[in-house]
PADOFI-875500 format. One record per residue (C-alpha): residue in one letter; y, z, x. Coordinates in steps of 0.02 Angstrom, whole numbers, plus 50000, padded with zeros to 5 digits. Last residue first. Example, Ala and Ser with C-alpha at 12.3 -4.5 7.8 and 13.67 -1.06 7.14 Angstrom:
residues 2
S499475035750684
A497755039050615
END
This chain:
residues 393
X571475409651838
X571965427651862
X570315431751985
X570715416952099
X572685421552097
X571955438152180
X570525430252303
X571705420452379
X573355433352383
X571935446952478
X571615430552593
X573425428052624
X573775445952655
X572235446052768
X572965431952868
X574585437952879
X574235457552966
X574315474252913
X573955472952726
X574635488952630
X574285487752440
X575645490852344
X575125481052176
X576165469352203
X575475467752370
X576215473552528
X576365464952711
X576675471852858
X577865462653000
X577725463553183
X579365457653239
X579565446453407
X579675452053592
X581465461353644
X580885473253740
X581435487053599
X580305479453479
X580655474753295
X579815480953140
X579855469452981
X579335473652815
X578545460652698
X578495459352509
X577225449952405
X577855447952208
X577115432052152
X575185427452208
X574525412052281
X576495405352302
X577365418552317
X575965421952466
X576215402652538
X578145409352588
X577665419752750
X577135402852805
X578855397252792
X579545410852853
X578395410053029
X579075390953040
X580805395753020
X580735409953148
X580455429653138
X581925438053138
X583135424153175
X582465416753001
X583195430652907
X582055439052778
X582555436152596
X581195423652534
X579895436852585
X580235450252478
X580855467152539
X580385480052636
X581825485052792
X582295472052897
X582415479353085
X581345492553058
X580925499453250
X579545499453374
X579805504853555
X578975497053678
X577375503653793
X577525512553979
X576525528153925
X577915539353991
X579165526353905
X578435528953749
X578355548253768
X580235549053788
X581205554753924
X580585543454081
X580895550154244
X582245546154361
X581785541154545
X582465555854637
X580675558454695
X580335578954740
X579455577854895
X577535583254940
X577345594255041
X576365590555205
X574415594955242
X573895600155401
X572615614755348
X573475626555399
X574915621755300
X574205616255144
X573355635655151
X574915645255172
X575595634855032
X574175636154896
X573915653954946
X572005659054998
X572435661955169
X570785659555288
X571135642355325
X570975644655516
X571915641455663
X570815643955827
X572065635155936
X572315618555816
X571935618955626
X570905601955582
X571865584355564
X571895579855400
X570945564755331
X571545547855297
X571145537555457
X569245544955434
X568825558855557
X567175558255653
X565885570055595
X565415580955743
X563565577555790
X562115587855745
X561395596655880
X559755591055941
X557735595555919
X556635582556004
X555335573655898
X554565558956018
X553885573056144
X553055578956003
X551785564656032
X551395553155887
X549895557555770
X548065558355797
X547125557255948
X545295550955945
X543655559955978
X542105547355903
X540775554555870
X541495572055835
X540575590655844
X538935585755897
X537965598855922
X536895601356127
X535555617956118
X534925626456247
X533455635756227
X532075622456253
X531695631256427
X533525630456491
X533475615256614
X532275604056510
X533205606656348
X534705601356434
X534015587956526
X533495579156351
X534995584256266
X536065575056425
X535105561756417
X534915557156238
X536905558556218
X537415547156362
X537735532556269
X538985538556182
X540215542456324
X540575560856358
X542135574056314
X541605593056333
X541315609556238
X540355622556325
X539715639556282
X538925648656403
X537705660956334
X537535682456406
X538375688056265
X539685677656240
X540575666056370
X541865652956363
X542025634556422
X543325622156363
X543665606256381
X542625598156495
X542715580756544
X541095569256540
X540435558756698
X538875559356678
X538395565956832
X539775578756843
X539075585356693
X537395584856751
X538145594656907
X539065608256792
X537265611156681
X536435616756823
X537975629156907
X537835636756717
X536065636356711
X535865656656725
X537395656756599
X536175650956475
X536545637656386
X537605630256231
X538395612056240
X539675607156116
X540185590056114
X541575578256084
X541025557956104
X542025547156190
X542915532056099
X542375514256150
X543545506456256
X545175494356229
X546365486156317
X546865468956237
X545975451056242
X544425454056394
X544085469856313
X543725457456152
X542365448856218
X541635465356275
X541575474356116
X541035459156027
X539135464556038
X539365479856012
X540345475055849
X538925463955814
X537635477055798
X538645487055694
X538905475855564
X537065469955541
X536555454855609
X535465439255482
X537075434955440
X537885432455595
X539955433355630
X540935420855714
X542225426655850
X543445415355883
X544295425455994
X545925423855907
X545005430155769
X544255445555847
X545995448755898
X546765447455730
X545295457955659
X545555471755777
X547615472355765
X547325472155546
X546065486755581
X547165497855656
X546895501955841
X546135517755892
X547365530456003
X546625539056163
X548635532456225
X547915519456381
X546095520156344
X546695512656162
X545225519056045
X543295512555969
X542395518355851
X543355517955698
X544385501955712
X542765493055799
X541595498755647
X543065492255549
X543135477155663
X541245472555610
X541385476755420
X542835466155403
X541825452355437
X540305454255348
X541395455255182
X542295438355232
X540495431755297
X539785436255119
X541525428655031
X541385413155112
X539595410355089
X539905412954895
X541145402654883
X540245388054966
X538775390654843
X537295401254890
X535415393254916
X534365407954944
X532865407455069
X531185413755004
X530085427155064
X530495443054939
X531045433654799
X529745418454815
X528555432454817
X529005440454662
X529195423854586
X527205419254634
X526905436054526
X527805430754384
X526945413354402
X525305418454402
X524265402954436
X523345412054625
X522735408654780
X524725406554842
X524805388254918
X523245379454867
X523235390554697
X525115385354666
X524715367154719
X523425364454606
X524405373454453
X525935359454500
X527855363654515
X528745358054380
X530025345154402
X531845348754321
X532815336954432
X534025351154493
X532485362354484
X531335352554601
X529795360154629
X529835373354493
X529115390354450
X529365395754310
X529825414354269
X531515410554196
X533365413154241
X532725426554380
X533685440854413
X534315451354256
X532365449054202
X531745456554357
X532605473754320
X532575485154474
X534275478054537
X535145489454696
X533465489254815
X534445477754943
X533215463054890
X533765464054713
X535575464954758
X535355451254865
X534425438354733
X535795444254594
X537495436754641
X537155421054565
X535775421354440
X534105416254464
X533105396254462
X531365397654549
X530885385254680
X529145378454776
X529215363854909
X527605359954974
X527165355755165
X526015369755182
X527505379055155
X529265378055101
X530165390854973
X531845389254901
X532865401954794
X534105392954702
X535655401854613
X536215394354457
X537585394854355
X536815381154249
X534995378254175
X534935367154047
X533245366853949
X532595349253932
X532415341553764
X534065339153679
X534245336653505
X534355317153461
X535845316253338
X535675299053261
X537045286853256
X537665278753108
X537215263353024
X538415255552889
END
């Protein structure tokens, strides 16, 4: 009977693969690396080639597994070295990413442009900045579409102005703190006014003005630049907050008022009328300040004994312990007699007291062995009988 031979594979399979493609002089050069690993390379975050590249061979078709050719390379590159030929692909190749991939870099990229947006940028209406859930709903509404080859920043400036056009918003103002001379004060007042920034305080200290003001962003590099020219590179302009928001609700929302009376419920007291007050500590006095009523003596007759407190019958013997084939049948029925009777017959000499109530239900009886043994109810007296005419036979 023939069997089939293993054949070992030849080719080297390379999965979990990230391509990184090269095109020039009409020749297709690639180099197989892990996923995730070509960008942190190129950001400077992985120094070690081998946790990058799959293998150092250079390939011009890796799905199909064709090697690129040594006349090419030296056409190409001027050189055979693969490792260094990888190095280059690295640095000037494209990456192939999967779908998932893609999605999750333009996610990432994403969120990175309306939380520049979130933080830079306020309601002109409140001086508030929107949360970063209200950005990226309007940027999304928009359908703004982010670039990969932009940084974050860049295309939040750039969707600044689409999104002014969706919901009221303007980039935050800048706080500064501007020192000069007071010779330049009248100076640095006009170049104020020029820029259009609000001042928020000014004080003076030993012959310097010290001024701390609101301005838009962009006018930084001016105002620094005229300020050095208009106090002799003395003056100096610090930064104190890029982006001056306010924090908070308004303490206008958080107004201080008296508590309000608690209503009464229909069952509580009315309080003490014309200043009355509960101030005597007797039980009466203080009942009747305080609206309460006496309560009546009830002329309903009380119960004498404890069982009637507790609302439960009275037990009494009503056929005092004897045997069983002597108890009268209006005590406790024919059929309850006769199976009374099956203890004579497991075991001779059972008696049975009887205790009747006083609301008239039926006897509890308790059983005794002929031995004496106490058995409170029939179906333990019958299994004590049982195992008792058992152990005699």
């Amino acid at each position: 009977m023939s069997q089939s031979v293993f054949q070992p594979v030849g080719q080297k399979r390379l999965t979990n693969v990230a391509l990184v493609r090269l095109k020039k002089k009409g020749k297709r050069f690639e180099i197989a690396c892990y996923k995730n690993k070509v960008v942190n390379w190129r950001n400077g975050v992985e120094k070690d080639i081998d946790e990058v590249l799959q293998t150092t061979t250079v390939f011009a078709n890796v799905s199909k597994g064709i090697l690129a050719k040594r006349e090419d390379l030296l056409d190409v590159f001027g050189t055979d070295d693969e490792s260094n030929i990888c190095l280059r692909l690295l640095a000037d190749g494209e990456l192939q990413v999967s779908d998932k991939e893609r999605d999750l870099e333009y996610g990432t990229l994403f969120r990175d442009v309306a939380s520049v947006i979130s933080e830079k940028c306020v309601n002109p209406e409140n001086n508030r900045p929107y949360t970063l859930t209200m950005i990226e709903r309007g940027l999304k509404d928009l359908g703004f579409a982010v670039d990969p080859k932009k940084n974050a920043k860049q295309q939040a400036l750039e969707a600044l102005p689409q999104l002014q056009s969706k919901i009221p918003i303007r980039r935050a103002r800048m706080r500064l703190k501007i020192l000069v001379n007071i010779a330049n004060e009248n100076d640095l007042h006009m170049l104020l006014r020029s820029e259009k920034a609000n001042i928020e305080q000014t004080s003076f200290t030993g012959g310097q003005m010290t001024t701390i003001c609101l301005a838009e962003p962009g006018c930084f590099r001016n105002m620094h630049s005229m300020v050095q020219s208009m106090s002799g590179g003395s003056g100096r302009v610090e930064v104190i907050a890029l982006a001056a928001t306010d924090e908070g609700d308004t303490g206008s929302q958080y107004t201080t008022q008296a508590a309000p009376d608690r209503q009464k419920g229909p069952n509580q007291p009315a309080m003490p009328a014309n200043g009355a007050t509960c101030g005597d500590t007797r039980p009466s006095a203080l009942a009747a300040a305080c609206g309460f009523q006496p309560i009546q003596a009830s002329a309903t007759p009380q119960p004498s004994s404890a069982a009637d407190k507790a609302g439960k019958a009275v037990l009494s013997v009503v056929y005092p312990r004897g045997d069983i084939a002597s108890i009268p049948e209006d005590q406790i029925g024919t059929s309850r007699k006769a199976r009374f009777s099956e203890l004579d017959q497991l075991q001779p000499g059972w008696t049975v007291e009887l205790k009747g109530r006083s609301d008239g239900g039926l006897a509890d009886p308790t059983f005794y062995s002929p031995s004496g043994q106490q058995v409170s109810t029939f179906a333990l007296a019958r299994r004590t009988a049982g195992y008792r005419s058992w152990d005699q036979s």
